[in-house]
N, C-alpha and C positions, 0 to 999 in steps of 0.2 A: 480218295483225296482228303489230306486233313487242314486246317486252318488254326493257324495260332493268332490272338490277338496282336496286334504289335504295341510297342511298347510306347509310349506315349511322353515326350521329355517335357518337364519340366519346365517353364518359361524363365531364360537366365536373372538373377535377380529377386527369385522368390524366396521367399522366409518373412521371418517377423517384420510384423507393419505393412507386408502388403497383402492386398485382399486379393484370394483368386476369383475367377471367373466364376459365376455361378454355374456356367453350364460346363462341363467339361468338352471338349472333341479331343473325338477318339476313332478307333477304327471302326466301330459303329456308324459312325457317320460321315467318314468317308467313302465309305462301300454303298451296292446294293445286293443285300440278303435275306433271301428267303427263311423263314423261321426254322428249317431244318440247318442251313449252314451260318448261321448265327447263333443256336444254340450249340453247336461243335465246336464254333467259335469262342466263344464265351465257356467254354469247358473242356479243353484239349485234352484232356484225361478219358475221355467219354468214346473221341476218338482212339483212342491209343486203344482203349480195350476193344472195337470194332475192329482195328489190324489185326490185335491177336486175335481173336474169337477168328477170323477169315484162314489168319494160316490155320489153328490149328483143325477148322473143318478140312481143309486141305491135308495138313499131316495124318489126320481119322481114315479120309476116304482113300488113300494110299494105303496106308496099312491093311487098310480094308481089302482091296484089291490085291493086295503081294502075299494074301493069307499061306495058299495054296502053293505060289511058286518061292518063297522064302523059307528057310530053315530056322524053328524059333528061333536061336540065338541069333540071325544075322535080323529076325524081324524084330528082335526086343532092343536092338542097338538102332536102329531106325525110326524107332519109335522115339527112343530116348532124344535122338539125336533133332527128331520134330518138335519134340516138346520142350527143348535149350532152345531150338532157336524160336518159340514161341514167346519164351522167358524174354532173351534177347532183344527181342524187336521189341519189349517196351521199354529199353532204352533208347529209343532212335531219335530221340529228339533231343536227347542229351550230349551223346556222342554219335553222331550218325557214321564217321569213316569208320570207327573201331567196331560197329555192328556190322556193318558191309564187311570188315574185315573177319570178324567173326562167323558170320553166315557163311562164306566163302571157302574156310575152316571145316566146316560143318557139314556143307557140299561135296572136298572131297574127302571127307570120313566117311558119309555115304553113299561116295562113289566107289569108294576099297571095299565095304562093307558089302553090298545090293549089287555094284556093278549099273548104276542107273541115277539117273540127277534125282528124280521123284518128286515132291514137295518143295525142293529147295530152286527149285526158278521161278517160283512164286517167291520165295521169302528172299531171293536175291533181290528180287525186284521190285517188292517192298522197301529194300534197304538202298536200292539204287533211288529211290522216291524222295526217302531221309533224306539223300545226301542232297541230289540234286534242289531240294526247299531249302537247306539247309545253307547251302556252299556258292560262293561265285561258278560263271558258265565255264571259266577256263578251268578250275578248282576240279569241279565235276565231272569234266570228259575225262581229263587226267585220270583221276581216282576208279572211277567205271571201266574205262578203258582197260586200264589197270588189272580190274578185277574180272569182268569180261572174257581178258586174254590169260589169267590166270586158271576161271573154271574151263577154256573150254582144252588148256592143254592140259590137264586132269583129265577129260572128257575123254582126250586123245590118250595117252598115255593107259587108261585102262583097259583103251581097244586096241592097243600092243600090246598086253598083259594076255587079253581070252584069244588072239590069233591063232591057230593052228588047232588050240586046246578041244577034247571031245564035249560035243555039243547033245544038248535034247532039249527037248521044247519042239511046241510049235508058234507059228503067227511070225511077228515081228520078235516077242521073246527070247531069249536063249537062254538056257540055263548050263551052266559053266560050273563043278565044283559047289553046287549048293546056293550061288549068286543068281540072279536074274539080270540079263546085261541086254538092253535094246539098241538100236543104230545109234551111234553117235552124231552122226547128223541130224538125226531129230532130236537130241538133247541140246544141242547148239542151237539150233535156229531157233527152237523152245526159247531157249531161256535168253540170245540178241533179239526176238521180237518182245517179247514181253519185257527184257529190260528197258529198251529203247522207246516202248510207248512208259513206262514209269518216268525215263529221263523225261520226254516231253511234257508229261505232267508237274514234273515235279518244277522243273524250269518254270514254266508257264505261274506258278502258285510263287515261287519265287521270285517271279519280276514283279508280281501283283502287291506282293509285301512288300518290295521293296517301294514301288509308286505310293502305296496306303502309307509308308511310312516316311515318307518326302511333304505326303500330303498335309499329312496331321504336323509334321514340324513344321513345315511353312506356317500354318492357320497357329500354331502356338507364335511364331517369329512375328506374324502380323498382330495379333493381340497385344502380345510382349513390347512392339514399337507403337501400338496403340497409346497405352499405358503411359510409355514415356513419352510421347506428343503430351499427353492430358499430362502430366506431370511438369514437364518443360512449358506449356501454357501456362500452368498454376503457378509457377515461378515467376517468370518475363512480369505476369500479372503482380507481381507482391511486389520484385523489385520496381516494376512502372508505379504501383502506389506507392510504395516508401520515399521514389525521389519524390514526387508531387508533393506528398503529404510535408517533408522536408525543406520544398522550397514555401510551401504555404504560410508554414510555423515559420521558420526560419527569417520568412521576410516579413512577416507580423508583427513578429516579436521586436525584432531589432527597430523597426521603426516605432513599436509604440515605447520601446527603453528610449529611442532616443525623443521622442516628441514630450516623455513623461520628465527626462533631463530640463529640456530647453522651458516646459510649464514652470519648471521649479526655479529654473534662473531669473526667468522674466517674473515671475507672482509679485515681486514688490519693486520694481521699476516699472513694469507695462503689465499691469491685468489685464489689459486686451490684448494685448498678444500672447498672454498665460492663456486666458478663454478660448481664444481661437487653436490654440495649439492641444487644450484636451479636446475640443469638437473635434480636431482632426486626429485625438488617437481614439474617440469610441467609432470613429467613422474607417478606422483602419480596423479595430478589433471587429468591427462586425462586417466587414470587409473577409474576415481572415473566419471568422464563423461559417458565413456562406460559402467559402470556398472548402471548407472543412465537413459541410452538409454534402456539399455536391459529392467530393469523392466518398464519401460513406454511400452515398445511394449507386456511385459505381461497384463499388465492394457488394450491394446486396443485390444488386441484377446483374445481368448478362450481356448488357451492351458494350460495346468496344469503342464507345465514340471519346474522343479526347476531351480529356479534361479542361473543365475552366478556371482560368479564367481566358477566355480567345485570344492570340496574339495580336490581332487589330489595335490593343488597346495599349499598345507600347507606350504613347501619349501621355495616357493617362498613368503608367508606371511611372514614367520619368517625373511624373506633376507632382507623386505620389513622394518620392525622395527630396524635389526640391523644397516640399512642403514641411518635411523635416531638417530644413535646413541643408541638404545639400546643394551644391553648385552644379548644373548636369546639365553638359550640351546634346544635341543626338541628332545624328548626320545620316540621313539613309540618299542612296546612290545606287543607278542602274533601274531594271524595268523591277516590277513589283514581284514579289515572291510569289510560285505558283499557288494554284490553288490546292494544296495539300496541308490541310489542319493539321496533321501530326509534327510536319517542317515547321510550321511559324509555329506551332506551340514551340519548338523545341528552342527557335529562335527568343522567345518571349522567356523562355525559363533561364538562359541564360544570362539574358540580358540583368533579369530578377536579381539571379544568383549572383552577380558579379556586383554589382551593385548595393545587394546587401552586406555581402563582404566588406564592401570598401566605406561602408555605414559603420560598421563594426569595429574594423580593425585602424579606420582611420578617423571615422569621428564626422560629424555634422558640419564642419569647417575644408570637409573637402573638396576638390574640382572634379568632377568626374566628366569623360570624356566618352559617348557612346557613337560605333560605327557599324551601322547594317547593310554591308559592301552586297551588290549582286552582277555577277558576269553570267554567262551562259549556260555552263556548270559547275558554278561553286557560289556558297553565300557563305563570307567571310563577315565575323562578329568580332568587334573587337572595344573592349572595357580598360579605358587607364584613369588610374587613380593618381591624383597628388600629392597623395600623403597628406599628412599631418603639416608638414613645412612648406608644400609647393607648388608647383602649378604642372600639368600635364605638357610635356618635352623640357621640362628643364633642362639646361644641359651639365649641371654640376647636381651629384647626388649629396642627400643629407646624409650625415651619420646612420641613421635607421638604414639608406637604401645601400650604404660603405658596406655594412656589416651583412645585409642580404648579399649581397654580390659575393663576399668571402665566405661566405657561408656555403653558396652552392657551386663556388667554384673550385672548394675548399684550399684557398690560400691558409684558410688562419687555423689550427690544428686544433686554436684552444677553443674553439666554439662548437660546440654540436652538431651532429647533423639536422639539416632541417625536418622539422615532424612528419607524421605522412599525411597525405590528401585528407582536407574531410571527408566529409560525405559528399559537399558540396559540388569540388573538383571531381570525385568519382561518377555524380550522376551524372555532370559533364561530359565527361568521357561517354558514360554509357548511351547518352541521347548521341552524341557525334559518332559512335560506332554504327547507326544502326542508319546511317546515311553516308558508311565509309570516310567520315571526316577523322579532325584530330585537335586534338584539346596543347593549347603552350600556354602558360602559365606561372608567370616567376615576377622577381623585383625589376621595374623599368623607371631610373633616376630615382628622384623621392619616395614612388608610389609602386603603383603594382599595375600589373596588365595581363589582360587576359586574351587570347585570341581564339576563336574557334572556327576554322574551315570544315563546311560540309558542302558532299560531292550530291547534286543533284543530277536526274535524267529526265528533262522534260523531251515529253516527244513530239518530233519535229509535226507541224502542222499538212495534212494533208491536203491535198493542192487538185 
């Protein structure tokens, strides 16, 4: 019995940039083997010459035996004819049908020759071994079968050849013309027992390979999707930092540009209200500092907890814009949002994010209009701006919100399409994904509004 390693694939995805496993698994460690078939293992060559070395003691001590009843020329063509397929069988692992096919050949040359199977139902049944390791079970009966019913009607066929013909010898022997010719029924049953314990071996070492090599690709497949979990974490994690980091800056900034505007307007009519207005942007820069600390010490540990600043403090956002001059109502309705920090932050971020928007693109002179709707499963958020001209529901738009409207509903040819999402609207979307909501977004009368529905599951209280 011989053992090939099996071959061990690859994990899909590998090449440059990615690091393999430091340990490998292999068939070494899906097995268990003793040091004699782990070193056979690990050197299928070592085997191969153990096959031959077995036949060819087998084709010596035949020769050996037919000294007396053989005629040299028919004992020097049996000899030869042992030592081809001694040759032969150290291909069996390469071609296994074509040595079966070969040995078979071989068998009846020296059955026309000798008049006797001799050596070669060992070396069939060597080759019946190849196949059957080698080959599927249907593949193998086929092929065996095959060859089986090929030597044993050779077998027959020689024993219509010496019928009648004058005989001498004694024992089971005959000698025939210079041949040595034994029963044919002992060459047959010879060589179906001994092929049919090779089949069973050979099967048996076959399905083993085939389990050891299910095994080892599974455990590559589970690394492999290892890999890409910790990859796919590493990602979620960079993109969760870049919005945070995004709305931090983003709403910083915008407020201390505009608090640093309105210091500069007022400095020579109201210095108190210039003073009061830089107290409130170093109270916002360092506002925007601490929130800037906290996600660095997420980035260098390993906790998951959500970032600050808590969504409880919507209050104080909103005090935080009127402080820079906007107008901002904020209406919250239904029972309170569950208790899930990841939902109100996500709540709080948009609210942020909308908010700075409309800081930005509409200026310190705007109304801003905030709603944190809550029903049973869904909390609807909703951000309207007045523009620059107007008051939230107007019902006649300004030029600005004429020109939005045509623009995305494309009436007007000669204007462009509108730009794509910042970043803003994207992280939007990306927080109401991951609670199956959905982000709308466009010009409403003067200003802009924003909506965001997410699907919440709280679960029902047990009773």
């Amino acid at each position: 019995m011989t053992t090939t390693t099996a071959p061990v694939p690859e994990p899909a995805g590998s090449g440059a940039g990615v690091v393999a496993s430091p340990e490998e698994f292999t068939e070494f460690d899906a097995r268990r083997m003793n040091r004699l078939r782990r070193y056979f293992a690990a050197h299928p060559r070592a085997s191969d010459v153990l096959v031959c070395l077995v036949m060819l003691v087998e084709v010596s001590t035949t020769s050996i035996f037919d000294t007396l009843n053989l005629s040299v020329p028919r004992l020097v063509v049996m000899t030869v004819l042992g030592l081809a397929a001694v040759a032969v069988l150290w291909f069996r692992r390469q071609v296994p049908v074509l040595v079966l096919g070969v040995l078979v050949v071989f068998a009846a040359a020296n059955v026309a020759v000798t008049g006797r199977l001799g050596s070669f139902a060992l070396g069939i049944a060597l080759g019946v071994y190849a196949v059957a390791a080698a080959r599927t079970a249907r593949t193998t009966w086929w092929i065996v079968g095959g060859s089986l019913l090929a030597a044993g009607a050779i077998l027959l066929a020689a024993d219509g050849a010496v019928t009648g013909a004058p005989e001498s010898g004694t024992g089971q022997n005959l000698q025939v013309a210079g041949r040595v010719y034994s029963d044919p029924a002992s060459d047959i049953s010879n060589l179906v027992f001994t092929s049919l314990i090779a089949l069973v071996i050979g099967t048996n070492v076959a399905n083993r390979r085939s389990h050891v090599r299910a095994v080892v690709a599974r455990h590559h497949e589970l690394l492999h999707a290892s890999e890409q979990q910790a990859k796919l974490a590493v990602a979620t994690e960079q993109a969760r930092i870049a919005r945070e980091m995004h709305d931090v800056v983003a709403h910083g900034l915008t407020v201390m540009v505009a608090l640093s505007d309105g210091a500069r307007t007022a400095m020579r009519r109201s210095p108190e209200d210039a003073d009061r207005a830089l107290e409130l942007l170093s109270e916002t820069g360092r506002t925007a500092l601490t929130d800037m600390r906290r996600m660095l010490g997420v980035l260098r540990g390993s906790s998951d907890v959500p970032l600050s600043p808590q969504p409880e403090d919507l209050d104080e956002l909103v005090q935080s814009f009127r402080m820079a001059g906007m107008t901002v109502h904020l209406t919250t309705s239904g029972p309170p949002l569950p208790d899930d920090p990841s939902l109100a932050l996500t709540v709080y971020r948009v609210v942020q994010e909308s908010l700075t928007n409309a800081l930005r693109h509409a200026g310190t002179h705007t109304r801003a209009e905030v709603i944190v709707a809550r029903t049973h499963d869904e909390v609807l958020i909703e951000v309207t701006d007045s523009g620059p001209d107007g008051l939230p529901g107007e019902p006649l738009m300004s030029p600005r919100g004429e020109r939005l409207r045509a623009r995305l509903s494309g009436e007007d040819p000669s204007i462009s399409p509108p730009p794509r999402p910042g970043r803003g609207l994207v992280g939007m979307r990306e927080r109401a994904a991951v609670y199956g909501g959905s982000v709308a977004a466009g010009p409403h009368h003067a200003g802009w509004r924003v909506q965001v529905l997410l699907q919440i599951d709280e679960p029902e209280e047990v009773r």
